[in-house]
C-alpha positions, 0 to 999 in steps of 0.5 A: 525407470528413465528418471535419471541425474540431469538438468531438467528446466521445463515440466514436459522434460520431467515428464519425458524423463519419468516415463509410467511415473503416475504424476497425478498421484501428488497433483500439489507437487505438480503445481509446484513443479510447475510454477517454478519451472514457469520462474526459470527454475530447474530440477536436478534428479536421481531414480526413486523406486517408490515413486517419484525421483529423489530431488537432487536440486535445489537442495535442501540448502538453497531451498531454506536460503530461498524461502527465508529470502521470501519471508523478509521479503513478505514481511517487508511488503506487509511492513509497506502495506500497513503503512499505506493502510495508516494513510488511508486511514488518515485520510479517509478520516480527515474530514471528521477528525479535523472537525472534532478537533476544532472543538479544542482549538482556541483559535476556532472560539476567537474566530467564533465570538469575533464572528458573533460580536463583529459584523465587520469581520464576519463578513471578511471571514466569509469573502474568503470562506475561511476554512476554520474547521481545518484549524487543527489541520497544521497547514491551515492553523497559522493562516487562520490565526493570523487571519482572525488576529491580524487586520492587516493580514486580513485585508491582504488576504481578502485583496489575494483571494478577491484578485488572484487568478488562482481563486479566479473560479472559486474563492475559497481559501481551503478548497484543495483540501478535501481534494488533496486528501481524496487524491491521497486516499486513491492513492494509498488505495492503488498501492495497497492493491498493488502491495496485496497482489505482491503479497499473493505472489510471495505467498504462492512462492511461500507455498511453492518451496514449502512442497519442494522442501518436502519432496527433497527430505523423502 
């Protein structure tokens, strides 16, 4: 048999170096070989009279080392991709949980009863399209509480909103804020699409030094 000890880095080499060795009779063991030559690895082997060459390297040592590297390395990504999942969920939720939790906001029921008892007041709140159903948002809440509370605050702001080059096209004082969770929402998408491409490549890696392992036990 020409198997012989030696450094083999590439598939065709290990061919060579098996001669009548029937590699198709451990077409898993070939994917492998493969895969991990692909990566820059290399084999060391000694003749095996049953069959295929006895693994010589990467022992049996490096092999668990490498696969225990993977392992915290795919639990730290699936860590990361349940993190962006939490955020995709938030803000593909936004819109509803903002608006149920308004419902138990004291300020949402003084913006409404100064609505229904003040004309005056209602149609500020409407100059400015006051967001009240972001109430429960905590970016939001202190500029609509003060807005409801504060006549002062109230007309400045109309005079901002009313002025400003920044509402020059809409005047509307919550208009980033279905944008802002739209943006967040692609892009937790793209990172968990990512992540999961990553995840693939460690499994296969996974998969890849599971075969080695026991090719280098026989």
């Amino acid at each position: 048999m020409p198997v012989h000890k030696g450094i083999i880095s590439s598939f065709n080499q290990f061919r060579s170096a098996a001669g009548k060795i029937d590699l198709s009779s451990n077409n898993e063991r070939v994917e492998a070989l493969n895969r991990y030559f692909e990566q820059g690895g290399f084999v060391s082997v000694l003749p095996n009279s049953s069959g295929w060459p006895k693994l010589t390297y990467p022992s049996k040592h490096r092999i668990h080392e490498m696969l225990q590297q993977l392992n915290e390395k795919k639990d730290l990504f699936s860590r990361k991709h349940g993190d962006w999942q939490q955020k995709h969920f938030q803000a593909r939720t936004y819109k509803l949980f903002t608006k149920l939790k308004k419902f138990a906001d004291r300020t949402y029921w003084d913006h409404t009863f100064k609505s229904i008892k003040d004309k005056s007041y209602r149609d500020e709140a409407q100059k400015v399209k006051l967001p009240t159903h972001l109430v429960a948002d905590p970016k939001f809440k202190p500029m609509i509480k003060m807005f409801v509370n504060d006549p002062e605050y109230r007309r400045q702001l109309i005079e901002t909103v009313e002025h400003s080059i920044v509402y020059k096209d809409r005047k509307e004082l919550g208009r980033y804020a279905n944008f802002l969770q739209e943006f967040r929402k692609t892009i937790s998408e793209d990172k968990m699409k990512e992540i999961k491409e990553k995840l693939k490549e460690i499994d296969s890696d996974i998969k890849m030094y599971n075969i080695m392992q026991k090719w280098s036990e026989e």
